[in-house]
C-alpha positions in Angstrom: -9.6 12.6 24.8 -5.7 12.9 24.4 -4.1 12.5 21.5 -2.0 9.1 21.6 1.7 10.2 20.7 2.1 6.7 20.7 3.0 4.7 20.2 6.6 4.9 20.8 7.4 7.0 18.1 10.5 5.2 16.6 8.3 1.8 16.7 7.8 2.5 12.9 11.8 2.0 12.0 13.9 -1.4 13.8 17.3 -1.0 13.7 19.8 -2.7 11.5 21.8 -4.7 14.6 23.8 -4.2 16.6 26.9 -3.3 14.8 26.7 -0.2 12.0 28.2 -0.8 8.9 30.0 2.5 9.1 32.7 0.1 11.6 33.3 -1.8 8.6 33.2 0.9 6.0 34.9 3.7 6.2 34.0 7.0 4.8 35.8 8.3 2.0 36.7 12.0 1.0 34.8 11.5 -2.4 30.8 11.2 -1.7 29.4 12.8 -4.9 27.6 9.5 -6.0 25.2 7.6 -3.9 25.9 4.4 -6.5 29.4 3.1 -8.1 29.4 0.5 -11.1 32.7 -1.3 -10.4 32.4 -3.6 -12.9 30.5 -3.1 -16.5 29.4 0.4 -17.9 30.0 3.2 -15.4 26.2 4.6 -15.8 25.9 5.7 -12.5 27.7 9.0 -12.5 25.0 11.5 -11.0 25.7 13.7 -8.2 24.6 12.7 -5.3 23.4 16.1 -4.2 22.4 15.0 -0.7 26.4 13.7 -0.1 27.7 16.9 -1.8 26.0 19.2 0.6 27.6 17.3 3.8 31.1 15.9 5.2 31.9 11.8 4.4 30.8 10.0 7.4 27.6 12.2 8.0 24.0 11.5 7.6 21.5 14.1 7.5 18.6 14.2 9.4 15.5 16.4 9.1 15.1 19.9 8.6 12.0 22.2 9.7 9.9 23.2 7.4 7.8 26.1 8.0 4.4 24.9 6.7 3.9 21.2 7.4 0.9 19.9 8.7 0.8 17.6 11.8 -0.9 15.1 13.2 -3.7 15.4 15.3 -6.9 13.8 16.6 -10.2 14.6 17.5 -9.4 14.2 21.6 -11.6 13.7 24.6 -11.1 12.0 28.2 -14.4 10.4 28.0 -14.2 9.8 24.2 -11.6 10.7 21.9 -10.6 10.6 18.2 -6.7 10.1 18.3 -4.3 9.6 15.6 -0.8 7.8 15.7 2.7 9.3 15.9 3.9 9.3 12.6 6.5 6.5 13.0 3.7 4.4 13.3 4.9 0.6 14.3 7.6 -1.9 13.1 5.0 -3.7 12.5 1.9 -3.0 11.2 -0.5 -4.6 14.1 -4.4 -4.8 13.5 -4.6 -4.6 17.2 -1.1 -2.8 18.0 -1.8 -4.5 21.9 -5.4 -2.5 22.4 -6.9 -5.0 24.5 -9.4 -7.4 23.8 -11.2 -7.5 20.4 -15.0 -7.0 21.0 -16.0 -7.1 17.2 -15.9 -5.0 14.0 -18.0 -1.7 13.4 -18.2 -0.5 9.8 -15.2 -2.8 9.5 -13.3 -1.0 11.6 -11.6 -3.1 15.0 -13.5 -2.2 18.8 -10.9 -2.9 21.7 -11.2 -2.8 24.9 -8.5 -2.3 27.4 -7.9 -4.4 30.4 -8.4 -0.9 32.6 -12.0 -0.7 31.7 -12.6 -3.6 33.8 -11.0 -1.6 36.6 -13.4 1.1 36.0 -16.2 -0.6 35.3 -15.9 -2.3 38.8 -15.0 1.1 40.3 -18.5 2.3 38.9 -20.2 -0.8 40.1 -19.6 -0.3 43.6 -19.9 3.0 43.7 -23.5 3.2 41.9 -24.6 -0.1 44.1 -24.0 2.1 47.1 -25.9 5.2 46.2 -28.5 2.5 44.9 -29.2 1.0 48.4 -30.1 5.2 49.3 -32.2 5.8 46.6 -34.3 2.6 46.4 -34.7 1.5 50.2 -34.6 -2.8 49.8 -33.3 -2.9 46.6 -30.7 -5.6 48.6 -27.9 -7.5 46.5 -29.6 -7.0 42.9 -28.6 -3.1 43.4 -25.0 -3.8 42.1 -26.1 -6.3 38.7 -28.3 -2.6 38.2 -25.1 -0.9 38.7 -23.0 -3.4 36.8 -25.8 -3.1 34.0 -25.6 1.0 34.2 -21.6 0.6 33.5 -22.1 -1.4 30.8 -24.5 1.3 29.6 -22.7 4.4 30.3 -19.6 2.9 28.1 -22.0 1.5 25.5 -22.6 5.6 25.2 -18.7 6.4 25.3 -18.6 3.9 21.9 -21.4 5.2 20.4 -19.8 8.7 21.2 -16.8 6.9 19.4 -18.7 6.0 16.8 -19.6 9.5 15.5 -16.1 10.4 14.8 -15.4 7.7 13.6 -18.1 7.5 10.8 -17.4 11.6 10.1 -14.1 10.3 9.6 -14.9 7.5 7.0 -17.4 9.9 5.5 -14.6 12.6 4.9 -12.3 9.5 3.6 -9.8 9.6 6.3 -8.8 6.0 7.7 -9.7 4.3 11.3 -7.5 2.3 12.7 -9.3 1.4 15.6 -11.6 2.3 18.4 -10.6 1.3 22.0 -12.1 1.4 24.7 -10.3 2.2 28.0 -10.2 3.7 31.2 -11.2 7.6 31.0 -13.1 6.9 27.8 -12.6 5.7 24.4 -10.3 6.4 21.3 -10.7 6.4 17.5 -7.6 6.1 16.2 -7.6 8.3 13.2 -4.6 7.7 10.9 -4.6 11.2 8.9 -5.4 14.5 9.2 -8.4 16.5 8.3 -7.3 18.8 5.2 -9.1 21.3 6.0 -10.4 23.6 9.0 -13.4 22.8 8.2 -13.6 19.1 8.6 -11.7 19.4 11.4 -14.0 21.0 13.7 -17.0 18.7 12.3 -15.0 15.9 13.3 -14.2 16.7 16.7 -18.1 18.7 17.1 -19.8 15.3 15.9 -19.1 13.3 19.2 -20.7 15.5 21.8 -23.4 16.1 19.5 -24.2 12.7 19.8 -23.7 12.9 23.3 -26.3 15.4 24.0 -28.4 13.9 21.8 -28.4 10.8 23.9 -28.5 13.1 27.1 -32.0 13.9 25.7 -33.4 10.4 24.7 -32.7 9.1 28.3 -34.1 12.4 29.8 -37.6 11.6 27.7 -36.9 7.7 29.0 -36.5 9.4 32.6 -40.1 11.2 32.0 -41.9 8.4 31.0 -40.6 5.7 34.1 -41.7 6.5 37.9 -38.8 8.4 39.8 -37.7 6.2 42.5 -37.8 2.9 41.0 -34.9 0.6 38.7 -35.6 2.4 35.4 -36.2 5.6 36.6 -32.7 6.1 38.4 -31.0 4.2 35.6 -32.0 6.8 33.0 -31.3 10.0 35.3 -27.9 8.1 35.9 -27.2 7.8 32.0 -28.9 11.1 31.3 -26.5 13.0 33.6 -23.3 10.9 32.9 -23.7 11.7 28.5 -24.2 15.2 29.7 -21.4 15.4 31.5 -19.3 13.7 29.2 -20.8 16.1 26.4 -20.2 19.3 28.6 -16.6 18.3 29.4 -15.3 17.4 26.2 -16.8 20.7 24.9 -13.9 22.7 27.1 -11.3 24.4 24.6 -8.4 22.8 25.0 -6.4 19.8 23.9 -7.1 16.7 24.3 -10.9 17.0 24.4 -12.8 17.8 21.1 -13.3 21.1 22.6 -9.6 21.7 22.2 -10.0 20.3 18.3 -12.7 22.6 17.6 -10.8 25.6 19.2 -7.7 24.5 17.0 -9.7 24.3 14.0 -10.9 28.2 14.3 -7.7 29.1 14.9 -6.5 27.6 11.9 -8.9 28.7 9.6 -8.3 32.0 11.0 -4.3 31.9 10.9 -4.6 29.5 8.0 -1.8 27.4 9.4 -2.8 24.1 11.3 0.4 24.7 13.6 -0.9 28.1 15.1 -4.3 26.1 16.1 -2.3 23.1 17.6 -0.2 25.8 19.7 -3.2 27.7 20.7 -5.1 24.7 21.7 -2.2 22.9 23.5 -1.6 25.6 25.6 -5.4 25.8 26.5 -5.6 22.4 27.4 -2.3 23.3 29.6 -4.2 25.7 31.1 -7.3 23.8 31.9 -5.3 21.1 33.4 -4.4 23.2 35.4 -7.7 25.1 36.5 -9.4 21.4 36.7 -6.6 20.5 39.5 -7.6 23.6 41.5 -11.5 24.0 40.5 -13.0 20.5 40.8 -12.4 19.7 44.4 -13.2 23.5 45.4 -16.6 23.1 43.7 -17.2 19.5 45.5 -16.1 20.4 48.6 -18.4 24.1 48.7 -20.8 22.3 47.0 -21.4 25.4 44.5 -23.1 23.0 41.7 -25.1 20.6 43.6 -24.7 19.0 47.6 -21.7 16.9 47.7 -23.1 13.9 48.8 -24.8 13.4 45.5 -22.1 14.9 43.5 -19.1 12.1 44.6 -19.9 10.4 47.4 -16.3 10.7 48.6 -14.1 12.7 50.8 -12.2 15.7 50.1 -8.4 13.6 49.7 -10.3 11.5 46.4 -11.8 14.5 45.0 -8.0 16.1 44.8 -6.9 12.7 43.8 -9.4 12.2 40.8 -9.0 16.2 39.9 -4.9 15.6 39.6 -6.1 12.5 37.8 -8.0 14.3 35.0 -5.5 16.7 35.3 -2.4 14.8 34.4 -4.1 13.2 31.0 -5.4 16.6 30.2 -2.0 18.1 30.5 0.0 15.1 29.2 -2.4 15.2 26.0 -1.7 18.8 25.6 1.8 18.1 25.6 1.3 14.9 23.3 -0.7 17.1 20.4 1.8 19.9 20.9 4.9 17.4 20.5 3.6 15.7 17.6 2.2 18.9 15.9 6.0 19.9 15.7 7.5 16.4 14.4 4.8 16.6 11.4 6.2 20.2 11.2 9.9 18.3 10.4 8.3 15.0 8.6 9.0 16.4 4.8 12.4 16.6 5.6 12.7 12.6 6.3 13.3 12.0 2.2 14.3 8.8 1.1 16.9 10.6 -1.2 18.7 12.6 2.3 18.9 9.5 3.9 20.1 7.2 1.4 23.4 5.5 1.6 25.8 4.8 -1.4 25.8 1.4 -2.1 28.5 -0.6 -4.4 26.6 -3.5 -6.9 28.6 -6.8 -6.3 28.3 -10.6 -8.3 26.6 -12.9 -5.5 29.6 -15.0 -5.1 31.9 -12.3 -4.7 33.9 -12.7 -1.1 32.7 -10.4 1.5 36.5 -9.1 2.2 36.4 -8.0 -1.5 33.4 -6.5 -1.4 34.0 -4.2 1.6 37.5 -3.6 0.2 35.6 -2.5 -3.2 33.3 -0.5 -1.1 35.5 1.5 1.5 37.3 2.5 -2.2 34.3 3.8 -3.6 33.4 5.6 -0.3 30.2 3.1 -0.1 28.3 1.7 3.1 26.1 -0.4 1.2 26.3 -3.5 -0.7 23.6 -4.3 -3.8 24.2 -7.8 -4.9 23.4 -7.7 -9.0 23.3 -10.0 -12.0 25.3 -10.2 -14.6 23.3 -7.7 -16.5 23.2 -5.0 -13.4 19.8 -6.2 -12.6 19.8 -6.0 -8.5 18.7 -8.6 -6.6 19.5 -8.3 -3.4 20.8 -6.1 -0.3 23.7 -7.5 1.7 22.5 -6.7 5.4 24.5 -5.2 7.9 24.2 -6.7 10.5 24.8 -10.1 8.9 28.0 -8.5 7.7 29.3 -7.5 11.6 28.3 -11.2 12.1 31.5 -12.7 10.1 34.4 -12.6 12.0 37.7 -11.4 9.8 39.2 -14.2 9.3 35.9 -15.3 7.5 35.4 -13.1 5.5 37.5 -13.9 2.5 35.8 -17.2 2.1 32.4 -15.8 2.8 30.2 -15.0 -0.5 28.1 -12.2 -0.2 25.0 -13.6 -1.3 24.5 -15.4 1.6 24.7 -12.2 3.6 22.0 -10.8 1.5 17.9 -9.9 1.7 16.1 -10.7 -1.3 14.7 -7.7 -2.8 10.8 -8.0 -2.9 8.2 -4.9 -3.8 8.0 -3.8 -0.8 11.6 -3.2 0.1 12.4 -1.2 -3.3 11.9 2.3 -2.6 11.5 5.3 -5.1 13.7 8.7 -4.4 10.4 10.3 -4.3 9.5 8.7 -1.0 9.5 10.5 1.9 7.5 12.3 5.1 4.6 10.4 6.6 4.5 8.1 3.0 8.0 6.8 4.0 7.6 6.0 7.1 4.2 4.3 6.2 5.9 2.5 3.7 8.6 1.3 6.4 6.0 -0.1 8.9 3.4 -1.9 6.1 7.2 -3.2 5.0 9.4 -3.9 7.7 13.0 -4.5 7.1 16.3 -3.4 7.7 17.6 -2.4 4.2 15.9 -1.4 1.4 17.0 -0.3 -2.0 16.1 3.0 -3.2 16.1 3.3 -7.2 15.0 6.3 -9.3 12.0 6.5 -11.1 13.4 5.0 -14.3 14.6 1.8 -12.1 18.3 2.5 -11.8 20.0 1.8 -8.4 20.2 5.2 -6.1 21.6 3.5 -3.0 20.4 1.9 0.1 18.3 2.8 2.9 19.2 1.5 6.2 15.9 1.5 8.7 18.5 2.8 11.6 19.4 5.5 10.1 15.8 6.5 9.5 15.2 5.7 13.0 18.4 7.9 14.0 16.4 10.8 12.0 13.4 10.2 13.3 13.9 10.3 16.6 15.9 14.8 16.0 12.9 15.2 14.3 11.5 14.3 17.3 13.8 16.2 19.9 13.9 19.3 17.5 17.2 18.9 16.7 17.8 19.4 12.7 21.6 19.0 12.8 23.2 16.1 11.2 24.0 13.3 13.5 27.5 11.1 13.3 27.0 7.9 12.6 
């Protein structure tokens, strides 16, 4: 299972348009507040400590932080419990694009991808064929038996699903979904497991059910006549759960092998990190031996005569080994990646990436406004009541929409976003809750207040975005803007 770095990682921030305030406003020499009262009682005269640590002009993006957690799923080929990028979406999708909605298990969404069809006819043919060998006059009905075994085998993959995804439910952790697709499934798995512990339950628990079904079709396969419909549909299902089981047992990222390995190592090292490095790597290196071991085995036949172990030539084997190869090593990759963002998350505060904004009456003109705000060393506008109350945040990109000449006749409150629950942000926000708050909420300005309701400043979703993505190269020094 690989671990979905997903979904495009900045998906979770939109930007603010396509020209930045920071054209229009220009950064002053004085950035110690993040708010200035222009007009009424000057209440707002904290020090902005994020603005006095860096030059006018700058933002600041995300630090490392030597302990944070990261993201990362219970991961299989065949099967696979996988969790989001942090950044989640713009938008929060029930179906994010998974496919085509098969129904609802323990409320949560079953997808299935339009590549499963491709496999599913893949497996079709290919068990039709061997059919014909095994039971001489079976004639055309041999490929709705193999069409019925591929709707079997995958029945298994969700079941195998299933188990992580009720471990996760029973440990409290939410499912976003389970989809279906063309190496296996995925349970989308939207936090972490706190502890080492639950971890390596959550990624043992699907191929435990796997053998465990391994075993009920073997008792099915001793109770039918070998040779016949049953018979070979039960050794087919039999040896494709145990298969699945076996494989996703290997210790290395993405299968649930790798999860389990990582949750040892963690409980051992005590930092999650250490067991996502550890497992990566693993996973790197069984990529790598699955590239050169699989078609050596089916081609010496060392396990079993190759006939009944492919059916195909020596070119597919490497093609299907480099296959499983590539989404073994590009899931390693994935969990590594995203175990090193979650490392930087905590540094993605609402308060470090807040700009000073300047409260303005609704029908003040826009040229006065900006005139009011470049003095103040602002890039935001708040547009207040009379009593201070704010009401609404002028947005940027409807401000580059004026042209000059405009703009002196141009009220701001026309320019403005109404400010609703979700776009008020406390300066305690921040990490994966931030950016969870920006996708549940997507805009592209929000006001950020303190806890007792006063105005801190403004937070524009492109500079979060800007952040976002050095957190995601590794790169922890500020960014101009």
């Amino acid at each position: 299972m690989k671990s979905a770095a997903r979904d495009g990682e900045s998906e979770a921030v939109r930007g603010a348009g396509d020209a930045s305030m920071c054209r229009t406003l220009r950064p002053a020499t004085d950035t110690r507040r993040n708010t200035i009262v222009i007009t009424g009682p000057a209440r707002h005269d904290r020090a902005d400590h994020c603005a006095a640590r860096r030059p006018a002009g700058r933002q600041a993006t995300p630090s490392p932080v030597v302990d944070g957690d990261e993201h990362s799923g219970q991961g299989d080929t065949v099967g696979e419990a996988d969790r989001p990028a942090a950044g989640g979406s713009g938008k929060k999708r029930p179906g994010g694009g998974g496919g085509i909605l098969m129904g609802r298990i323990f409320k949560v969404p079953v997808y299935v991808a339009p590549s499963w069809f491709l496999v599913a006819a893949l497996i079709t043919w290919f068990f039709g064929n061997q059919l014909e060998r095994i039971i001489p006059g079976i004639g055309g009905t041999r490929y709705l038996v193999a069409l019925f075994f591929a709707v079997a085998f995958y029945a298994s993959v969700l079941v195998h699903e299933l188990a992580h995804t009720v471990a996760a439910l029973r440990f409290g952790l939410p499912v976003r979904r389970i989809q279906l697709q063309f190496f296996g499934g995925v349970s989308e798995i939207e936090k972490d497991s706190p502890t080492p512990g639950r971890e390596f339950v959550l990624a043992f628990v699907g191929p435990l059910l796997s053998l465990v079904l391994a075993g009920v079709f073997w008792l099915g396969m001793l109770a039918t006549e070998p040779g016949t419909v049953p018979g070979v549909l039960f050794a087919g299902l039999m040896l494709s759960n145990l298969i699945v089981a076996v494989f996703n047992l290997l210790p290395g990222m993405p299968l649930d092998g790798g999860r389990m390995l990582r949750a040892v190592v963690w409980k051992i090292s005590g930092r999650p990190m250490t067991g996502t490095v550890v497992a990566a790597w693993a996973g790197r290196a069984l990529a790598v031996a699955v590239l050169i071991g699989f078609p050596l085995v089916t081609h010496t036949g060392i396990v079993v005569e190759r006939q009944s172990y492919t059916g195909v030539d020596s070119l597919t084997d490497g093609l299907l080994a480099a296959v499983l190869a590539a989404i073994i090593w590009t899931g390693a990759g994935n969990s590594l990646r995203m175990a090193r963002l979650r490392e930087r998350l905590p540094g993605l505060t609402a308060t470090a990436l807040t700009r000073r904004a300047v409260p303005v009456p609704a029908d003040a003109p826009l040229s006065e406004a900006l005139r009011r705000a470049n003095d103040a060393g602002a890039r935001a506008l708040v547009v207040v009541e009379p009593d201070g109350t704010p009401r609404a945040v002028v947005r940027e990109s409807a401000i580059a929409a004026v042209p000059d000449h405009r703009r002196p006749w141009e009220p701001v409150g026309g320019l403005a976003q109404e400010i609703s629950e979700g776009t008020r942000i406390r300066t305690d926000l921040g990490g994966e809750a931030l950016l969870t708050h920006l996708r549940d909420h997507p805009a592209s300005e929000y006001l950020v207040v303190e806890p007792t309701g006063e105005i801190y400043g403004v937070l524009a979703t492109s500079d979060v975005e800007r952040a976002f993505v050095a957190a995601m190269s590794g790169d922890g020094r500020p960014s101009d803007r």
